[in-house]
PLY file of the C-alpha trace (Angstrom):
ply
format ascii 1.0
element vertex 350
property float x
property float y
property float z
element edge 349
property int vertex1
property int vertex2
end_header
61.31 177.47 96.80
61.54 176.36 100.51
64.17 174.00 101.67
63.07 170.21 102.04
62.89 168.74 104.90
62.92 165.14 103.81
65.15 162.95 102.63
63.97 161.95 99.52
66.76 160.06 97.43
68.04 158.17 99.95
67.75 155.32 102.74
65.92 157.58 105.39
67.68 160.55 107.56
70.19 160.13 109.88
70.24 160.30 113.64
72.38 163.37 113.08
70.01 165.25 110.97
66.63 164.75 113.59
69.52 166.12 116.43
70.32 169.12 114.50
66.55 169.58 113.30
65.52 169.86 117.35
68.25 171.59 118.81
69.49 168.56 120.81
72.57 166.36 120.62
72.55 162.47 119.37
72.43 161.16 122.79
68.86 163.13 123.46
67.69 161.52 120.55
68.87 158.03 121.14
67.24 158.25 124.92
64.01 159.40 122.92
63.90 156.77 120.20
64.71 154.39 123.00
61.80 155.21 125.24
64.20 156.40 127.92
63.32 158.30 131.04
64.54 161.58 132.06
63.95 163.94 129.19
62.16 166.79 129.65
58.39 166.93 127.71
58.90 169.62 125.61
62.81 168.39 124.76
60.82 165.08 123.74
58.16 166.49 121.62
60.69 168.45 119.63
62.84 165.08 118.88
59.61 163.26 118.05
58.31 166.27 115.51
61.78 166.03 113.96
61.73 162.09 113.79
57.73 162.54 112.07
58.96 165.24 109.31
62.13 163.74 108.56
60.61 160.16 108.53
63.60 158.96 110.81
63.55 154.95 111.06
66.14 154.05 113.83
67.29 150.33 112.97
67.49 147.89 116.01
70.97 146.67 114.82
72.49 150.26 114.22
71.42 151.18 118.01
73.24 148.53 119.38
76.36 148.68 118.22
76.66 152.35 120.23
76.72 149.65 123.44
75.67 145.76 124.06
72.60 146.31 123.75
71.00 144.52 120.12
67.53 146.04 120.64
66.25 142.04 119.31
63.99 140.19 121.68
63.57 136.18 120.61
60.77 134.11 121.26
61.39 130.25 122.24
58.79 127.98 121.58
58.29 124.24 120.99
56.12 123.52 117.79
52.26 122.60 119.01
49.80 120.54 117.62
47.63 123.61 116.78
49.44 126.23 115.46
47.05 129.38 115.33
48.26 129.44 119.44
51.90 130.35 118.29
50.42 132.29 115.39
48.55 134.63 118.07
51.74 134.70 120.26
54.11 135.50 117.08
51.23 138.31 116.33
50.76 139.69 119.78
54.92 139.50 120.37
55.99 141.25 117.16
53.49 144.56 117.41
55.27 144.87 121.09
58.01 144.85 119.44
57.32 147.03 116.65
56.04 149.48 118.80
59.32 149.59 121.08
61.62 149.38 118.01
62.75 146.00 118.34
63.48 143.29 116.54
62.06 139.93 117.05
63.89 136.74 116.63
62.19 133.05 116.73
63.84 129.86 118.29
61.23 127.27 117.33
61.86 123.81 118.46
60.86 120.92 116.64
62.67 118.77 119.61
63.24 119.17 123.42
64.64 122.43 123.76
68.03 122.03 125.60
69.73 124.60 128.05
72.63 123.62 125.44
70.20 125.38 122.42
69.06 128.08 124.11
72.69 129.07 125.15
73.40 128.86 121.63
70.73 131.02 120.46
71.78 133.39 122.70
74.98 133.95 121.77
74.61 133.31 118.10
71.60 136.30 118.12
72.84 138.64 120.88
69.48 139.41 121.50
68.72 141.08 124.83
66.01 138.80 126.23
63.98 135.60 125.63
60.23 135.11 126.01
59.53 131.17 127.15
56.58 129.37 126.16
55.15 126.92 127.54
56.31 124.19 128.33
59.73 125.85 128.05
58.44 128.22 129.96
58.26 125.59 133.54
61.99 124.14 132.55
64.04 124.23 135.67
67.22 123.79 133.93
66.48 126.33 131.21
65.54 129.13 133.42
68.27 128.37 135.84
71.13 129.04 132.90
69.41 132.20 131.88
69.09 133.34 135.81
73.21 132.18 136.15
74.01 133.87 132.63
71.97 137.06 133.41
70.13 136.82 130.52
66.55 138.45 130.80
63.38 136.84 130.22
59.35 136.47 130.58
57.52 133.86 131.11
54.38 132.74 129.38
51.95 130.81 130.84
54.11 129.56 133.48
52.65 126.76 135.53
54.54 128.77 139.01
55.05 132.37 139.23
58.19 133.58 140.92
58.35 136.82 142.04
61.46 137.43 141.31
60.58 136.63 137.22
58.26 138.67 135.10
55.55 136.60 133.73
52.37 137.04 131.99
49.93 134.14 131.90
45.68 133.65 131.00
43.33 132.57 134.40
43.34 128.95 133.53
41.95 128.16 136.19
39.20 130.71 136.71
38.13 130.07 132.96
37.82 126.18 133.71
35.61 126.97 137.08
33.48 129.14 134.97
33.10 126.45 132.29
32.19 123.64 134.66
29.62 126.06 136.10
28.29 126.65 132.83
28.41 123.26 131.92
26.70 122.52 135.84
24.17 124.86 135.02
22.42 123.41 132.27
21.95 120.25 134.61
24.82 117.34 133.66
26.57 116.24 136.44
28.71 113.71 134.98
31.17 114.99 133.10
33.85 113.76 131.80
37.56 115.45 131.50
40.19 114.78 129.35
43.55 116.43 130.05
45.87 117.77 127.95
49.54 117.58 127.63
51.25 117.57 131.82
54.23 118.91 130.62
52.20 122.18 130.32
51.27 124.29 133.40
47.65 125.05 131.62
46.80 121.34 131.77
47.10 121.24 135.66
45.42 124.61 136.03
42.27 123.57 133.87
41.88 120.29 135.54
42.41 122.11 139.07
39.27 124.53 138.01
36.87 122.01 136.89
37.74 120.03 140.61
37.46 122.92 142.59
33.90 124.30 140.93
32.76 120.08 141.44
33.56 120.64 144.98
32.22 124.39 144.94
29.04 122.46 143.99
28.98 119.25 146.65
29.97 117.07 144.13
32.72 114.03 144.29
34.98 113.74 142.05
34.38 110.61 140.10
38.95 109.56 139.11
37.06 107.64 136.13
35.92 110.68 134.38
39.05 111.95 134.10
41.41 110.28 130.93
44.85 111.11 130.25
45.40 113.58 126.99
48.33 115.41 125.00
46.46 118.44 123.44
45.52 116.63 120.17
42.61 115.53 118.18
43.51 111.49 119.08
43.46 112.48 122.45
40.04 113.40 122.11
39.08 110.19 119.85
40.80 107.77 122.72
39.08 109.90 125.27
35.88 109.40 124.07
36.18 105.61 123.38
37.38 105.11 126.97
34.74 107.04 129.07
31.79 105.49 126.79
32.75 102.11 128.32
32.33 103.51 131.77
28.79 101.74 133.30
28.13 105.51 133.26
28.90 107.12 130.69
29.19 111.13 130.75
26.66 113.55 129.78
29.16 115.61 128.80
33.19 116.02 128.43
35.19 119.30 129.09
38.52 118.93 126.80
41.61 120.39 127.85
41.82 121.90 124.42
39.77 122.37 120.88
41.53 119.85 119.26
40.80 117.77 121.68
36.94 118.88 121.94
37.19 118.15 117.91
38.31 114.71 118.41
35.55 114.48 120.60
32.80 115.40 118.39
33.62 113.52 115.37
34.44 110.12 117.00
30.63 110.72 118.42
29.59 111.45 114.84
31.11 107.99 114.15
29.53 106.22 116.30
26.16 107.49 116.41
26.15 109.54 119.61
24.23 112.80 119.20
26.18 115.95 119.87
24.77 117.68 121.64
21.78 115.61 122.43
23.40 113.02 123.89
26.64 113.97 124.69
27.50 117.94 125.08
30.61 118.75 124.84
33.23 121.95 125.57
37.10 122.69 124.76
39.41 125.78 125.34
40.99 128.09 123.54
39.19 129.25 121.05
40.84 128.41 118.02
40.08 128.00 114.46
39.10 124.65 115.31
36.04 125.74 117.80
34.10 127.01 114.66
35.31 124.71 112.08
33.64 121.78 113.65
30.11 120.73 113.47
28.33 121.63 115.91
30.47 125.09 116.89
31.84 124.26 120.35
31.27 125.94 123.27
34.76 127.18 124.77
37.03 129.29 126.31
38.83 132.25 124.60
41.86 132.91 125.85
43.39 136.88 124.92
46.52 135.18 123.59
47.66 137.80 121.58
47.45 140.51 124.33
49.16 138.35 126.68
52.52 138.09 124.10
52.28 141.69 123.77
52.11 142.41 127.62
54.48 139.76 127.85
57.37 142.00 125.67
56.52 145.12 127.18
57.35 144.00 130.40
60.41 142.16 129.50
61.82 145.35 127.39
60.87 147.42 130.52
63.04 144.77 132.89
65.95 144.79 130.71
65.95 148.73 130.74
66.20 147.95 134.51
62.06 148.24 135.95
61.69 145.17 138.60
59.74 142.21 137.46
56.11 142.03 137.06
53.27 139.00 137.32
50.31 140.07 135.51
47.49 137.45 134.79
44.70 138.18 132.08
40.75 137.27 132.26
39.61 134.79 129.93
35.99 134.52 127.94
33.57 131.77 128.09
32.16 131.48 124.42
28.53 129.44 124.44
27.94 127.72 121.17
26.15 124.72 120.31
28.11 121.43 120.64
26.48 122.36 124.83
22.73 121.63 125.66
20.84 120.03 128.71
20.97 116.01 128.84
18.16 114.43 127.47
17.19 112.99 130.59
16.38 116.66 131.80
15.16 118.06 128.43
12.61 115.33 129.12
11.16 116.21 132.44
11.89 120.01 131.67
13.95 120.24 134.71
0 1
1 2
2 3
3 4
4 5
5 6
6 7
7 8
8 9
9 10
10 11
11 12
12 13
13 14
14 15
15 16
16 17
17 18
18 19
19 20
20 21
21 22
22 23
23 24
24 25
25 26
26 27
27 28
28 29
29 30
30 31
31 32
32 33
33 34
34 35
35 36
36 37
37 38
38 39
39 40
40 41
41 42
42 43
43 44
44 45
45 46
46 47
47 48
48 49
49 50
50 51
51 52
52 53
53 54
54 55
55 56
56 57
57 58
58 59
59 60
60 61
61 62
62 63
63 64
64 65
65 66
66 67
67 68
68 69
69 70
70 71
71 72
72 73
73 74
74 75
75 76
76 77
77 78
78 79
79 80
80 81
81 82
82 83
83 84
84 85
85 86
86 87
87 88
88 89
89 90
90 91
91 92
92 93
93 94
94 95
95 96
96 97
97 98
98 99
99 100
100 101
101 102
102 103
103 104
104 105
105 106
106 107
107 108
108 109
109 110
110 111
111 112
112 113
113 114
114 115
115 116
116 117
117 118
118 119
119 120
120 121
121 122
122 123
123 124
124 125
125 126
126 127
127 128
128 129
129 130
130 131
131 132
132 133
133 134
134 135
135 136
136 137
137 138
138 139
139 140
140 141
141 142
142 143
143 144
144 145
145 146
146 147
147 148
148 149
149 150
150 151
151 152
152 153
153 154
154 155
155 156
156 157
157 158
158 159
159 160
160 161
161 162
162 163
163 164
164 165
165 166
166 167
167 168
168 169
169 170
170 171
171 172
172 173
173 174
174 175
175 176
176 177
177 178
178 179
179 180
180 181
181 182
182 183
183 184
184 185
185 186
186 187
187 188
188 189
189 190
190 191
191 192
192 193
193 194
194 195
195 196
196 197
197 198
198 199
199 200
200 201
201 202
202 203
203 204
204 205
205 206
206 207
207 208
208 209
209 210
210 211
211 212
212 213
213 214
214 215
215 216
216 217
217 218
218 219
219 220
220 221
221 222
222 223
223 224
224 225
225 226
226 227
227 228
228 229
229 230
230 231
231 232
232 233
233 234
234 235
235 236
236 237
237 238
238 239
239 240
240 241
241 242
242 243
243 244
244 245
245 246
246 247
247 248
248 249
249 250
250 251
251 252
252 253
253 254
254 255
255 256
256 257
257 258
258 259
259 260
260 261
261 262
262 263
263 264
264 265
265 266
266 267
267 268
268 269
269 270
270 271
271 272
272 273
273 274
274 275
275 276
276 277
277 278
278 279
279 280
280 281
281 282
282 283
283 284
284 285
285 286
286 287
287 288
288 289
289 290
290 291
291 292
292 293
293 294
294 295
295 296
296 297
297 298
298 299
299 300
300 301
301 302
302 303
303 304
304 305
305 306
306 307
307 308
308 309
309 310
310 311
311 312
312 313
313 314
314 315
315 316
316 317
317 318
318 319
319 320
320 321
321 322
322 323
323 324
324 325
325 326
326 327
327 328
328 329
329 330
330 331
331 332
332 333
333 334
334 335
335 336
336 337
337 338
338 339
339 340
340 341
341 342
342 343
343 344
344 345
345 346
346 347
347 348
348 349
């Protein structure tokens, strides 16, 4: 009978073992496990057919105590009103992580997240680097005691990029100029806006897109249209009560968000206004939300979960000492059928 090559019987083989297995000390393996540079292809194949046979499993916490490095990345976020956007992010955050062999740790905040907490989670994790969401993400005084502490971290979503910060963040902007054109194109030219939350860069970018494709279009920017919002469904309810008293009232409403959109839709429901024959109506985002509601909305998918995992790659590649990256991704405009012509054009078939 052959020898075996596994390690049946017990926890998983030893770093030792997939060394003497490919002819190469510990340290060659670490580098390899660790996605190091400066080991030679063939040197790097026979670690990684070792690792396969023996079914080698490094563990994050093991590797670090060789040096100060944890191998843990943790993920700061405030709680949201919809929570399938931090679902994505967890999603798209841990396979980055998995992949790279770290662990990933999760800070959520169901208050204002302090410098003072996120100097405690620091120390009380060890982990090697934070990824901020947004709004953390824009808080001066929380990236200024990571930047003094020399703690590394990514940025998600960031309102400002700063060169000097690696940051990974969805075209808001681009997505809402493309909406508004869609929404332009089917003939409405009042439309109403509701914001969402300021404290979030997206909110300023969105609203900043829908101007900016007005203005593409010769159009002036009517300040009524545009109501105050937080990213929720009441936001959407309030929004709609307060531009249906305008002398005008919209043809349609872009929401800064789906809940919003949703708030939207069924306070029109509840008052007899016909969606989408006499109001259309759009969000972003894409969430659950977009198809749960009657009618489907028309929005604006964001790649949220691609954007997480970007976001850890690049901050485990900065922390193993590559310079800082900006990288921004494309977003989708999804048609559906809360968005139509207004009646008024539907009429004279224009």
């Amino acid at each position: 009978m052959g020898r075996r090559t596994t390690t049946a019987g017990r926890r998983g083989a030893t770093i030792r073992e997939v060394a003497q297995r490919a002819g190469v000390s510990i340290k060659t393996v670490s580098r390899v496990v660790n996605h190091e540079p400066n080991v030679r292809p063939e040197t790097r194949e026979r670690v990684l057919e070792a690792v396969s046979v023996l079914e080698y499993e490094p563990l994050p916490a093991a590797r670090g105590l060789a040096g100060r490095r944890t191998f843990s990345i943790g993920l700061v976020y405030e709680n949201p009103h919809e929570f399938s956007y931090i679902q994505r992010l967890i999603e798209g955050s841990y396979a980055a992580c998995e992949a790279k062999g770290h662990a990933l740790l999760l800070r959520p905040g169901t208050e204002d997240v302090t410098p003072d907490l996120v100097r405690q989670f620091v120390r009380q994790t060890r982990v090697d680097g934070l990824l901020l969401t947004a709004p953390i993400t824009d808080r001066a005084d929380v990236t200024s005691l990571l930047v003094e502490s020399d703690i590394a971290f990514a940025q998600i979503s960031p309102r400002e990029t700063n060169p000097q910060w690696t940051s990974v963040s969805p075209d808001d902007f681009g997505a809402s100029r493309t909406l508004t054109r869609h929404v332009l194109g089917l003939g409405h030219r009042r439309i109403g806006f509701i914001k969402g939350d300021p404290k979030h860069g997206a909110s300023h970018k969105r609203l900043s897109g829908h101007l900016a494709c007005l203005d593409d279009h010769g159009l002036q920017t009517d300040p009524a249209l545009i109501v105050d919002g937080q990213f929720d469904f009441d936001s959407g309810r309030r929004g709609l009560l307060a531009l249906w008293k305008l002398p005008q009232p919209p043809t349609a409403i872009i929401a800064c968000n789906d809940d919003t959109a949703a708030g939207v839709v069924v306070t029109a429901h509840e008052r007899g206004i016909r969606v989408p024959g006499t109001l259309a109506v759009a969000g972003f985002d894409d969430s659950p939300t977009a198809t749960h509601t009657w009618p489907a909305l028309t929005t604006v998918r964001q790649p949220i979960a691609q954007i997480a995992f970007r976001a850890t790659e690049l901050l485990i590649a900065s922390i193993a000492g590559e310079p800082p990256r900006q990288e921004t991704f494309s977003c989708d405009l999804i048609a559906r059928s809360s968005m139509a012509m207004p009646a008024r054009a539907k009429e004279t078939g224009s």
